[in-house]
C-alpha positions in Angstrom: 26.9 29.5 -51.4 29.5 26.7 -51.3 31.2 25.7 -48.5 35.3 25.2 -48.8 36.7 23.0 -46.3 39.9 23.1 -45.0 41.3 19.2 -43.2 43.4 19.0 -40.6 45.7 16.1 -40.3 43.0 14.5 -37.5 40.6 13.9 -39.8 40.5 10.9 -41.4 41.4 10.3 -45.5 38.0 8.2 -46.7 36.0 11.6 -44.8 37.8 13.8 -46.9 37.5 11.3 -50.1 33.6 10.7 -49.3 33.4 14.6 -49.3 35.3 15.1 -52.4 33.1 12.3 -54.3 29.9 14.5 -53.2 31.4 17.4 -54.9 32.6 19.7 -51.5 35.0 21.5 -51.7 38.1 20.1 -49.9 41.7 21.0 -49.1 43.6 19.5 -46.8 46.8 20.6 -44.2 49.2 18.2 -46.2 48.2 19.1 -49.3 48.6 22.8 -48.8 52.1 21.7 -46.9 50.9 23.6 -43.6 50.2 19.9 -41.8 53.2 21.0 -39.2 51.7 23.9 -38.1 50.7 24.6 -34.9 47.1 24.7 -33.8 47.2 28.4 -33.9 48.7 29.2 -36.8 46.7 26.4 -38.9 43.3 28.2 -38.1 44.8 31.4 -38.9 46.2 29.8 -42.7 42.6 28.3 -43.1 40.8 32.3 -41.9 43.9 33.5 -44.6 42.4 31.3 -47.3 38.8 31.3 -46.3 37.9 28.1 -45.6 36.2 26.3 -42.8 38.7 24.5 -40.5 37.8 20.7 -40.4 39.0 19.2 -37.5 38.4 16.6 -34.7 40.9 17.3 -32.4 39.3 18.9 -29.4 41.9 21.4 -28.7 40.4 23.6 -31.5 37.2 24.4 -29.7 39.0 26.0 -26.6 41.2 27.9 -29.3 38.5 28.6 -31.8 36.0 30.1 -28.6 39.3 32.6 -28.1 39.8 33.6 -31.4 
């Protein structure tokens, strides 16, 4: 089963680039135009298109353990 991946705009470009090059599935925030979002509503766009949020800001894991 492959895994899609969905960036926020915290992570790094060459991640997301290294990741693409090894074949993963990637879309990012910007790309999708949802990079404005809040931190809510981004994690509910990435649920709504079922992908794995990729993130490193460390807000997520407080919101993502009260999802």
């Amino acid at each position: 089963m492959a895994v899609a991946l969905y960036m926020d705009v915290h992570v790094p470009l060459p991640i997301t680039e290294g990741l693409r090059r090894r074949g993963i599935d990637v879309l990012t925030s910007h790309d999708d135009g949802a990079d404005q979002l809040p931190d809510e509503a981004l994690l509910a766009r990435a649920t709504e298109l079922g992908r794995i949020l990729f993130t490193q800001d460390i807000r997520f894991k407080a919101l993502a353990e009260a999802w």
